[in-house]
ZAGULUM-16071 format. One record per residue (C-alpha): x, y, z; residue in one letter; residue number from 0. Coordinates in steps of 0.25 Angstrom, whole numbers, plus 5000, padded with zeros to 4 digits. Example, Ala and Ser with C-alpha at 12.3 -4.5 7.8 and 13.67 -1.06 7.14 Angstrom:
2
(atom (5049, 4982, 5031), A, 0)
(atom (5055, 4996, 5029), S, 1)
This chain:
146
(atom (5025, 4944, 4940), X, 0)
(atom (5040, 4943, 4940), X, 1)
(atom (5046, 4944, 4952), X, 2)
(atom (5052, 4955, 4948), X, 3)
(atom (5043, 4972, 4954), X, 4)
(atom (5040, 4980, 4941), X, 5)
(atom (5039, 4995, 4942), X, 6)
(atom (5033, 5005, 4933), X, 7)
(atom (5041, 5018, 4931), X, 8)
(atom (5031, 5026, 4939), X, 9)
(atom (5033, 5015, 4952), X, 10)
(atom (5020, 5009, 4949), X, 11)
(atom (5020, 4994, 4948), X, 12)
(atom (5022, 4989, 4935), X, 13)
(atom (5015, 4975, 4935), X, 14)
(atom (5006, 4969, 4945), X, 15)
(atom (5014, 4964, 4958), X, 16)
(atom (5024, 4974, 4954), X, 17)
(atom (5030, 4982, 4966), X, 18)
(atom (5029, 4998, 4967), X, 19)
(atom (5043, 4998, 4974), X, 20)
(atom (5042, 5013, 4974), X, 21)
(atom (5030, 5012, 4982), X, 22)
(atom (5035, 5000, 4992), X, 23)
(atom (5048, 5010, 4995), X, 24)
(atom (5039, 5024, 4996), X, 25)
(atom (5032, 5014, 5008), X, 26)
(atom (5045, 5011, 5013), X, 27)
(atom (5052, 5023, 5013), X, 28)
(atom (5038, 5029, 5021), X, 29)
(atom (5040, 5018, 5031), X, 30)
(atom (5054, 5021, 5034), X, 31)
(atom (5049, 5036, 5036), X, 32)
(atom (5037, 5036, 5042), X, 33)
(atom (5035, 5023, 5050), X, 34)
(atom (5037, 5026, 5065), X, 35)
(atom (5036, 5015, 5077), X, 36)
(atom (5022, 5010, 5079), X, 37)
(atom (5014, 5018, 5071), X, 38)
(atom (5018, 5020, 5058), X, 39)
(atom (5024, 5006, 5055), X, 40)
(atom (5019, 5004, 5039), X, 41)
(atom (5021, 5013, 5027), X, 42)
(atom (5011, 5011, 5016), X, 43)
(atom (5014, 5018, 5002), X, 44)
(atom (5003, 5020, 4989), X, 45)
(atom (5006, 5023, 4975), X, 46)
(atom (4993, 5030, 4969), X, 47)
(atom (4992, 5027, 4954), X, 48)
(atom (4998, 5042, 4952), X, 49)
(atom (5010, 5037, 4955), X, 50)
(atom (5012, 5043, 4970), X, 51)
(atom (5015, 5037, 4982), X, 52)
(atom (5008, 5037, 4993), X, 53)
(atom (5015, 5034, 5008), X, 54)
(atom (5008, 5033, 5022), X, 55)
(atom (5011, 5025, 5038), X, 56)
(atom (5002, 5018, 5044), X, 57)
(atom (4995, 5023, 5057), X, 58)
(atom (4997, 5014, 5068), X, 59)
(atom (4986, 5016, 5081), X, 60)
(atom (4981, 5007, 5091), X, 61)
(atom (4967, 5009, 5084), X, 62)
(atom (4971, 5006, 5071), X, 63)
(atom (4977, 5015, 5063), X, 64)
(atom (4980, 5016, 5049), X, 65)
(atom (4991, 5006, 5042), X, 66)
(atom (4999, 5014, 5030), X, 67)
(atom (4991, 5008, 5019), X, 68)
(atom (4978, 5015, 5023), X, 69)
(atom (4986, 5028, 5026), X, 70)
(atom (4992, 5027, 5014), X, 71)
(atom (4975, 5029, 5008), X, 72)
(atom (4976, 5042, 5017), X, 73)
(atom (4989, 5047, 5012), X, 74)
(atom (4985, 5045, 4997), X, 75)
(atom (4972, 5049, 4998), X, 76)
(atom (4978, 5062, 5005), X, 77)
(atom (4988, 5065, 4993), X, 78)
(atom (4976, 5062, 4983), X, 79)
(atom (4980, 5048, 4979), X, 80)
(atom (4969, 5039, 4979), X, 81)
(atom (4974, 5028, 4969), X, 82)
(atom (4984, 5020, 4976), X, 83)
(atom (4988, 5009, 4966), X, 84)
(atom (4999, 5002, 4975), X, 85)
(atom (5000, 5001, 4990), X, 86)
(atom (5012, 4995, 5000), X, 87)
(atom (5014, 4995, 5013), X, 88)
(atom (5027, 4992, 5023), X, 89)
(atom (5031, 4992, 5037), X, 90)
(atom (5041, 5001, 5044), X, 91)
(atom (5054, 4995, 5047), X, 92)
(atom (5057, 4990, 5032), X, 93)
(atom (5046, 4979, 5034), X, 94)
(atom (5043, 4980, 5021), X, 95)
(atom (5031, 4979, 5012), X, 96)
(atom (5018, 4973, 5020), X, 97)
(atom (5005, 4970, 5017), X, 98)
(atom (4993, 4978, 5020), X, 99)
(atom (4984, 4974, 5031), X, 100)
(atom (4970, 4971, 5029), X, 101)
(atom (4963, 4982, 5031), X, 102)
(atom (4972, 4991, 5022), X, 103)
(atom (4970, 4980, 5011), X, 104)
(atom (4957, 4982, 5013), X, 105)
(atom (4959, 4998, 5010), X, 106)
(atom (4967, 4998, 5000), X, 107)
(atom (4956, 4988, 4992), X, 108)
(atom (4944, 4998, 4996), X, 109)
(atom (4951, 5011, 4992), X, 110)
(atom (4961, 5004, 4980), X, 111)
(atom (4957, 4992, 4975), X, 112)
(atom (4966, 4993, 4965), X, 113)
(atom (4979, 4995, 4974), X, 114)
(atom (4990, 4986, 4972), X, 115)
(atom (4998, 4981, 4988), X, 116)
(atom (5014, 4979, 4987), X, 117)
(atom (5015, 4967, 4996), X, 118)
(atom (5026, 4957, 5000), X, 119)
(atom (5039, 4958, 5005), X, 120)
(atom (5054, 4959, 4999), X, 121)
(atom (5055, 4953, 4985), X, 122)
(atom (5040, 4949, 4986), X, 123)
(atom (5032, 4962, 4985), X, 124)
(atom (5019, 4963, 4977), X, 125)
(atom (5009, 4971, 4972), X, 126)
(atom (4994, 4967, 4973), X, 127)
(atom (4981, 4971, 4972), X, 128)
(atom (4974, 4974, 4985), X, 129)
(atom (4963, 4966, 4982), X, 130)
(atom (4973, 4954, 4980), X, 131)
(atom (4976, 4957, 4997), X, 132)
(atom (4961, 4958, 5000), X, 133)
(atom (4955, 4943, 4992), X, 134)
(atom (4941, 4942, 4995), X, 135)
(atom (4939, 4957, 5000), X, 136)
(atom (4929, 4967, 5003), X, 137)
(atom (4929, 4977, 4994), X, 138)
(atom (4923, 4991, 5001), X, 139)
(atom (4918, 4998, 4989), X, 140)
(atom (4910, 4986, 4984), X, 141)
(atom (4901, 4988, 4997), X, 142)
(atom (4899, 5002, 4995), X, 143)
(atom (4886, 5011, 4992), X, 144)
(atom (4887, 5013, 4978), X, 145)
C-alpha cells in the first residue's frame, strides 16, 4: 500500500490498510462528548456493512467492566446492526487511536471474524484484520456443538 489512506465515496475503505477516517473522527468526536473522568475514558466507533456508524464509551468498574469496543457489540446489536466491517478505538483527552486489548480482540474475532481494527498512531494508522491481532487464536465457534 502507498503511504497514502484511500477512501471510498460512502467512507468505507477502499483498499486493504486503507483508513475509514470518517469512522476514526465519529470515535473521536464521541470521546470528546462522552468521555468523563474515570469512568468513561475510551470511545470505540463501528461501521456496519450498511454504511452506519455505530458509537459507544467504555464502562469502567473495579470489577471489570466493559471497554468501548465490547459496548460498541451492545450498541449495534441494539440498533440492529450485526455486520460491523471496521472497528477503532481512542482514548479521551485526544489520545488518539489505541489498540484493543485482549479480551476485546478476542470478541471481536468470535462475533466478526471478518472485522477489520484501525491501529497505529498519527501518519501510521492501519487497517487489519482482527485475526492478523490474534495469530495462533482460539477460535469460539470452532469449539461449539454443532
Amino acid at each position: 500500500m502507498s503511504g497514502i489512506d484511500h477512501e471510498a465515496a460512502d467512507g468505507q475503505a477502499a483498499e486493504p490498510g486503507a483508513v475509514d477516517r470518517e469512522l476514526v473522527e465519529a470515535a473521536l468526536e464521541a470521546a470528546r462528548r462522552y468521555t468523563r473522568g474515570d469512568n468513561h475514558t475510551v470511545a470505540a466507533a463501528g461501521r456496519n456493512a450498511d454504511g452506519r456508524i455505530v458509537t459507544a464509551v467504555n464502562v469502567y468498574h473495579f470489577t471489570g467492566g466493559p471497554c468501548a469496543e465490547l459496548v460498541l457489540i451492545g450498541a449495534a446489536a441494539g440498533q440492529g446492526a450485526y455486520d460491523l466491517t471496521t472497528v477503532v478505538a481512542v482514548g479521551d483527552r485526544e489520545r488518539g487511536v489505541i489498540p484493543p486489548c485482549g479480551r476485546c480482540r478476542q470478541v471481536l474475532l468470535d462475533y466478526f471474524p471478518q472485522v477489520r481494527i484501525i491501529v497505529g498512531r498519527g501518519s501510521g494508522l492501519r487497517t487489519v484484520p482482527v485475526p492478523e491481532l490474534l495469530p495462533e487464536s482460539y477460535v469460539w465457534a470452532d469449539h461449539q456443538e454443532g
